[in-house]
N, C-alpha and C positions, 0 to 999 in steps of 0.2 A: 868459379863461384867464390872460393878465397881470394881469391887477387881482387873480387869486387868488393868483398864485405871489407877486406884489409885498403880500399879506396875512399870508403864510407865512412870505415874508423878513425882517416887521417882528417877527413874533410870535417869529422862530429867535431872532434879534438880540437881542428883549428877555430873553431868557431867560439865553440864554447872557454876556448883558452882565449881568443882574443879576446873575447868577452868579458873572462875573469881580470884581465889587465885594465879594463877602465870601471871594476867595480868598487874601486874606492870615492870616484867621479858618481858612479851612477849612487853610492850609499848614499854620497854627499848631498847632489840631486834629489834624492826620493825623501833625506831630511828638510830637505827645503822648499817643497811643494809642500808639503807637513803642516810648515808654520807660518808659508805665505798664500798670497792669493793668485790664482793661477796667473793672475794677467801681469803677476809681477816675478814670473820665474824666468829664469836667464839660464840657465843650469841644464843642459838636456840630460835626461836619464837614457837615452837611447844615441851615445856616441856610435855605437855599432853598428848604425842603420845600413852603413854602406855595405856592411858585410852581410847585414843581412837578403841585400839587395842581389847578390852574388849566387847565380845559380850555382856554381860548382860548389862554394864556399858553404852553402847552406841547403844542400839536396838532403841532409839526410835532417837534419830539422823541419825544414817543408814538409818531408814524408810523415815527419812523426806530429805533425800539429795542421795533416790534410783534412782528415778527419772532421774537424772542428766547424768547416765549409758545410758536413751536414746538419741533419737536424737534430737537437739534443734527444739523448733517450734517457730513460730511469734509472739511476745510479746503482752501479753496480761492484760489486768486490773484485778488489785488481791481489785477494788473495787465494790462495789454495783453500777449496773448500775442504780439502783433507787434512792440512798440518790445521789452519784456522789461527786466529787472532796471536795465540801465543809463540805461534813458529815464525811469525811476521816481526813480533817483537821482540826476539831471539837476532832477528838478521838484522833491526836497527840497531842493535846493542851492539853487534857486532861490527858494524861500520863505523857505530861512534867507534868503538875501541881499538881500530885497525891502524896502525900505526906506521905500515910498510905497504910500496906496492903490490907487493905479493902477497899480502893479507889481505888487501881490498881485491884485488881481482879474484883470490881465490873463493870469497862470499860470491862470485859472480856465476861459480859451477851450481851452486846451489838451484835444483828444478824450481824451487818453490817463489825463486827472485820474481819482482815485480815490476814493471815500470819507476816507480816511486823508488824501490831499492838502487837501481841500475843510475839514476840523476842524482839520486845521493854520493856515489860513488864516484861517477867521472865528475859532479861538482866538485867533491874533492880533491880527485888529481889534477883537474883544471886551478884549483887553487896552492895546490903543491908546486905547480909548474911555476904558476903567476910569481909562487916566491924563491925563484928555483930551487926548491926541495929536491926535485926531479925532473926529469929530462922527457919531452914526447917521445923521443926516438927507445925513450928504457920499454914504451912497454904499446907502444903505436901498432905493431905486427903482433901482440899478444890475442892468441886466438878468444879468450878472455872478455878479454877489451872491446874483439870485435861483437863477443856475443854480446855484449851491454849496449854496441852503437845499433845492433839489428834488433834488443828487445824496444829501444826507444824509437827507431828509427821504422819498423814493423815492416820491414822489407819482406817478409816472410813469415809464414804462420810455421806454429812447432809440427803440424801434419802436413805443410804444404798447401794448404788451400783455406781458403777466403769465406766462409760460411757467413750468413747474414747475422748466426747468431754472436757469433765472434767479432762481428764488425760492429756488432751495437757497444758489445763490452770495451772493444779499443776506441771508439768516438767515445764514452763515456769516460773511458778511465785517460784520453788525450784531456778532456775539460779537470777532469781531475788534478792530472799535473800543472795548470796555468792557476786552477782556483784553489789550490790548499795543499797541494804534496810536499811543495818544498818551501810554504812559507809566503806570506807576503810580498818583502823582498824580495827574493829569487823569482817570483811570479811577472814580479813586474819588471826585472830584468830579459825576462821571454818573452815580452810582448813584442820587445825591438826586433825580436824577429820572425814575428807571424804576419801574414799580411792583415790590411783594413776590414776586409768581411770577417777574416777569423776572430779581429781587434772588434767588431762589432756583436761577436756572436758570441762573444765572453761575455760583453759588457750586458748583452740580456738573458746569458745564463744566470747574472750575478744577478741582475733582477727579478727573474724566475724563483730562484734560492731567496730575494732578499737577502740577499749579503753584501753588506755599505763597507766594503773594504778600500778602505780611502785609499792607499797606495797600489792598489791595483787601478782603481778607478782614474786617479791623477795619471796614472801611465798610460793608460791607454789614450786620457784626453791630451796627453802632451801630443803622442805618435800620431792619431787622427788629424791634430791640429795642423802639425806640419806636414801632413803630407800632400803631394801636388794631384794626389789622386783626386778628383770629383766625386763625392759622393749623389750617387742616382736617388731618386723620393722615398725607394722603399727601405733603403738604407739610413735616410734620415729619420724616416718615420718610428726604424727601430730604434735607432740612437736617442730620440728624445724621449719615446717614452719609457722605455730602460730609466735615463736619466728621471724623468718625473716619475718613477716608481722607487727609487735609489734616494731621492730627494738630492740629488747633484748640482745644480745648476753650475755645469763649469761655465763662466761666459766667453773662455777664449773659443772655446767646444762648443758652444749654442749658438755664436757668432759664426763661424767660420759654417756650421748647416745653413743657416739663417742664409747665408752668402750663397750656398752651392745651389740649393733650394730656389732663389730668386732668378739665378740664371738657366736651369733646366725646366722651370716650372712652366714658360709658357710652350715648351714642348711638348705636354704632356698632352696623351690624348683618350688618356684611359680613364675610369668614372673615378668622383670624387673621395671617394674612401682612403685613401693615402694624403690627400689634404684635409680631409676632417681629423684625420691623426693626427698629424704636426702641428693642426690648430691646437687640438683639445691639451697636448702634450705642452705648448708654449702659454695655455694658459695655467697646467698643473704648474707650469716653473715658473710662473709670474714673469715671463720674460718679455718683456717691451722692446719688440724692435721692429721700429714704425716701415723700414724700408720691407720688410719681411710682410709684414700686415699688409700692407698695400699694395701687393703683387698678390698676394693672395685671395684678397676680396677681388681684384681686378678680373682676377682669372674663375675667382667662379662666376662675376659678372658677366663675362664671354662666354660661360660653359656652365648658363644655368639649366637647360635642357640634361647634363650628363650628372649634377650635380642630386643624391639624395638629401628628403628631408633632415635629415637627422646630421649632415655634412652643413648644411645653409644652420642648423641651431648652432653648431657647433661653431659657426665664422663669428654667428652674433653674440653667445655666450663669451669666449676668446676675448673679442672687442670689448664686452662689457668690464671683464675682471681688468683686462688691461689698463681701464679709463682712457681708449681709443675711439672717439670718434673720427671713425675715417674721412678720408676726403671726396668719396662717393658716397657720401650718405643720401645724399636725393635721391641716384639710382637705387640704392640698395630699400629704400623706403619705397619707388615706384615698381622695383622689377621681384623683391623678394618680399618685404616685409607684408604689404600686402597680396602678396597671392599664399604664403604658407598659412594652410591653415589647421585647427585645432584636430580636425579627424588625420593631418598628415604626421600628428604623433601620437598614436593612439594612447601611451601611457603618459597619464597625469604630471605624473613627475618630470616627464620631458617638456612637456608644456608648461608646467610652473617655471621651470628655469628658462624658456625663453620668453617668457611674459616679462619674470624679473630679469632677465638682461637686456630686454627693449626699455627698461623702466631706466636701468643704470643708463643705459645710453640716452636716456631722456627724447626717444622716440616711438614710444608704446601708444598708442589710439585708445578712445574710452571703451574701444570693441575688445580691445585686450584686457582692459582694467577688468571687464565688467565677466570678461571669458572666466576667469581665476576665483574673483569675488563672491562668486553666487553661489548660492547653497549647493545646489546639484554637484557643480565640479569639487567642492570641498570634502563633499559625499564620496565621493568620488576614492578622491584622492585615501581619504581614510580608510576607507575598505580596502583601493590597493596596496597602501602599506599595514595592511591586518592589522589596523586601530590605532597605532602608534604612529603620528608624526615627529620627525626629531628634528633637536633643536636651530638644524640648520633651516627646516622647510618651515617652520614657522617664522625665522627669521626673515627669511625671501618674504613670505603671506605680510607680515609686519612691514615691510621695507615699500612692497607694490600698494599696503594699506595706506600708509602714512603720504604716498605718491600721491594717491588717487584724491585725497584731502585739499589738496591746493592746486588743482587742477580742473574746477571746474564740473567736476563729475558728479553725474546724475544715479549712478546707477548704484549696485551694492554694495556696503561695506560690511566690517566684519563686524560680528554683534561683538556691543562692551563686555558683555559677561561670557565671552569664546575665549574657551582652554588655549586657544594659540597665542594668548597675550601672558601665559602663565609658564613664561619660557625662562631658564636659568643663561644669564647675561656674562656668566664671571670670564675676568680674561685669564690669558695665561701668566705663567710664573713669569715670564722675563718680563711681558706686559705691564705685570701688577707691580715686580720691583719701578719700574718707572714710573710709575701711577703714584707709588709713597714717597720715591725719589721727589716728584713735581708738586707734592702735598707740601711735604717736611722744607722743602723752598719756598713755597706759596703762604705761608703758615709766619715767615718773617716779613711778609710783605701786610698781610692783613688777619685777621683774627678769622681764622675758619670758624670754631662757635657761632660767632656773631653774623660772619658776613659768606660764606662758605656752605653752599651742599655738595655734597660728592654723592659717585656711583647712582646720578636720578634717570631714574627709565622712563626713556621718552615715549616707551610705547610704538617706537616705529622700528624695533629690532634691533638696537641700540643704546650703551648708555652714553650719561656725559658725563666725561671724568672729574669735571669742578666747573659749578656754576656761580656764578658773580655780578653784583649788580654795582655798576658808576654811577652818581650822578653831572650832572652838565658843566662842574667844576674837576674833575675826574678823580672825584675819592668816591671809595668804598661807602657802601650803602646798604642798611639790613632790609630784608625783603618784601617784609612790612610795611616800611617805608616807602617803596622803590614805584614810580606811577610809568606812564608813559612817555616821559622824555626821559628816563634813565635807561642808560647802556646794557643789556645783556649780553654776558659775556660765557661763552660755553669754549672753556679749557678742553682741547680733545688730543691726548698722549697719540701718537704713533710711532709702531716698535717696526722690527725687519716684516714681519709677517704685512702689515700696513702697507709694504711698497713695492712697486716693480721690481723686478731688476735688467741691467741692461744699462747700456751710455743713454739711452733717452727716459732716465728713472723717474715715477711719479706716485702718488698715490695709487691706490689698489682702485679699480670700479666701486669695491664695498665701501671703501675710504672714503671716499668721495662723493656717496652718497649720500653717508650719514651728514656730511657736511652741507650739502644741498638742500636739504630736507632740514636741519639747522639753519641754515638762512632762510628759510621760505615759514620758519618759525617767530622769526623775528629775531634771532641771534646772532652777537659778531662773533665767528668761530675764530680762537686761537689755536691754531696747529701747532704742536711741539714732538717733532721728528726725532729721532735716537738720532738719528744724523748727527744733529744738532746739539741734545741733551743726554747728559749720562751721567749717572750715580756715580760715577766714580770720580767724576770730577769734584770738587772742595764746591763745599756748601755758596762761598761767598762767589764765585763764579756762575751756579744754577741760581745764586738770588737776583744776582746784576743780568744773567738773560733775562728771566723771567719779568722784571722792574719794567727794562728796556723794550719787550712784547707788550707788557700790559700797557703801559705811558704810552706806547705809537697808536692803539686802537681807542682810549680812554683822554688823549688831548683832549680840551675843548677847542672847537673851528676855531682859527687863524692864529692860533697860538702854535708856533716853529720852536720851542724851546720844551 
């Protein structure tokens, strides 16, 4: 039994020392995911993969981070319930304070040591080594040593045997050590070497917790990224929405699922509930990736028999925030749009949001307008949210109203004097600095007083951020004045929140509506992207964009200059 523990203790050692040797690379690394964008990182933070990769090299790591493979349980104390909090913080003090091998091994006889104690400890002889302070062979057979590679490594219970309720505590307190015992850093130097399922069952412990630890999260999307492993659906499904609960979108890490997803997916022969996940998931990330989309509606096309109601909202909601019209929209109109109908969602609110996402997708029937609009469902609706609708369902209600208005439609609208038109519009802070940024430029171009409304609610769930009227020589015009052959012109800011993300980037569905429903108003909409425009740029720069937008839509015909 000692010649194994004293095998375990060489092989912890070598790991974790090789390890310590490229962690000025991996500091370097995890500073530089920090400040850049993933898709611009060169830097791996996990040089050690190969060791990791090394059964012998890494058995007693595997052992101690197996655990992790199962299912999380309820976080538990990795301290003696007898000594308690103060005897714990006795033994950190004392490891800061240890200044010789022999003083850090000897905190290791201590009953009360922990997991958390024992990683503090061979951390630091692995960094003692790294600078040779000390030698592996000083203390490698230290019976000590070995006890700290078997508390981490959990080869062994202190009575010998494996109790369920011990095994909840060591799975808990193994997530322990990766999400917070020894730090960010250090956290994310252990990823490199746990495997993908364990890299995925962090990443929605962290979700679970709500805990947006950038440098854990960047390490795990580097490790996933490169690995030649295939991620399987149910694995992606957790990844993304982890990621859309975290607010992450890494796109090297959304891409590279996006990828693995396309080539297993027409495998698949199980019901739709792990593709209404990765739908719903790439629509929380605004993530636009058209080759992804379209294997996706493809295959529930083929497998609409397997596919639940609430899987088929989920494809067209997805579609609609993306500003994705597919390129089966015929089918998707003859084999789904028209068979799902309003009893196959029984709650309200599932049904408002596919009404409004057939609306975004500018494929809804007057059967759907008139489904949402009519007093009954409205009734409806407000009892099931106990009398309060919020500002986003009335925005939807507004969005489908204003649709239904230039559409030919017969059937109900909302009454003028209904509380749902009496919704607060304000945008957010980075929003609004761009909104006074696009003023305070627009203001050297023509007299807002005179010629200038801002913040006017158009009543269809949306404002317009500065309205303007030309006339047919293209100067400004007060609105008094302004008849039917003068130019309307509706200034509409768009910030991050506004756009996909993804190499195929566009407006939002929501984006793009208000802007649709703006032309079918009779307005020439001026989009001004953050892409494009930003405060921080010198005034004289947002006045010459702005000059050069307004002149291209405000020429008068055949005038090129």
């Amino acid at each position: 039994m000692f010649s194994m523990h004293r095998t375990l203790g060489r092989n912890l050692a070598y790991v974790l020392f090789q390890r310590k040797s490229h962690s000025q690379v991996a500091s370097m690394a995890a500073r530089a995911v920090s400040d850049k964008k993933p898709s611009e990182i060169k830097t791996s933070i996990t040089d050690t993969v190969d060791l990791a990769n090394s059964p012998k090299k890494n058995s007693l790591v595997a052992a101690a981070f197996a655990a992790l493979k199962e299912e999380d349980v309820t976080s538990v104390s990795t301290t003696s319930n007898k000594k308690g909090p103060p005897k714990s913080s006795l033994i950190d003090e004392m490891i800061i304070n240890a200044k010789t091998v022999t003083g850090l091994l000897s905190i290791g006889d201590d009953e009360t040591i922990t997991r958390k104690h024992a990683l503090k400890i061979v951390s630091i002889l692995s960094e003692w080594s790294s600078i040779n302070k000390v030698k592996i062979s000083d203390f490698e057979s230290d019976p000590r040593f070995i006890k700290l590679c078997r508390i981490l490594g959990r080869t062994v219970t202190k009575n010998g045997s494996n109790s369920p309720k011990r095994n909840e505590a060591y799975r808990t307190d193994d997530l322990n050590v990766v999400l917070g015992v020894t730090g960010e850093d250090e956290a994310a130097k252990l990823i490199a070497n746990i495997t993908i399922p364990q890299m995925i069952k962090v990443m929605s412990s962290l979700a679970l917790k709500k805990r947006r630890s950038m440098t854990l999260l960047r390490a795990i999307a580097y490790n996933i990224s490169g690995s030649s492993s295939q991620l399987d659906l149910k694995q992606a499904s957790d990844l993304l929405y982890a990621m859309a609960v975290l607010n992450f979108p890494d796109p090297v890490l959304v891409d590279r699922i996006c990828s693995d997803v396309q080539q297993i997916l027409p495998k698949n022969t199980e019901k739709s509930a792990v593709v209404g996940s990765i739908l719903t998931s790439l629509g929380l990330l605004r993530y636009r990736d058209t080759a992804g989309l379209e294997s996706m509606t493809d295959w529930m096309l083929k497998n609409q028999s397997k596919c639940r109601p609430q899987d088929i909202a989920a494809l067209f909601h997805t579609l609609a925030i993306l500003n994705y019209p597919s390129c089966h929209v015929d089918q998707l109109k003859e084999k789904m749009i028209e068979n799902l109908q309003e009893q196959d969602l029984p709650k309200a609110l599932d049904w408002l949001n596919y009404v409004w996402s057939l609306v975004l997708l500018d494929v809804s029937s007057e059967k759907h307008l008139e489904s949402v609009l009519r007093r009954e469902f409205l009734e409806k609706l407000v009892i099931e949210r106990k009398g309060v609708l919020s500002p986003n369902m009335k925005m939807k209600l507004l969005n489908i109203n204003g649709y239904a208005t230039f559409k030919n439609y017969k059937g109900s609208l909302l009454s003028q004097d209904s509380t749902i038109f009496d919704v607060p519009l304000a945008h957010n802070k980075d929003k609004q600095k761009l909104v006074i940024g696009m003023l305070e430029s627009l203001k050297s171009l023509v007299s807002l007083e005179s010629y200038v409304k801002t913040n006017v609610n158009t009543k269809m769930g949306f404002v317009i951020d500065a309205e303007c009227c030309f006339d047919s020589k293209g100067s400004p015009i007060s609105f008094d004045k302004a008849d039917s052959s003068c130019k309307r012109i509706a200034i509409m800011v768009h910030d991050y929140h506004d756009m996909c993300q993804g190499i195929h980037s566009s407006l939002t569905g929501v984006a793009n509506c208000s802007i649709e429903l703006l032309k079918k108003s009779g307005y020439i909409v001026l989009s001004i992207p953050y892409t494009e425009f930003s405060v921080s740029d010198k005034l004289l720069k947002r006045v010459q964009y702005l000059e050069s937008k307004i002149k291209a839509i405000t020429k008068p015909k055949g005038k090129t200059t």
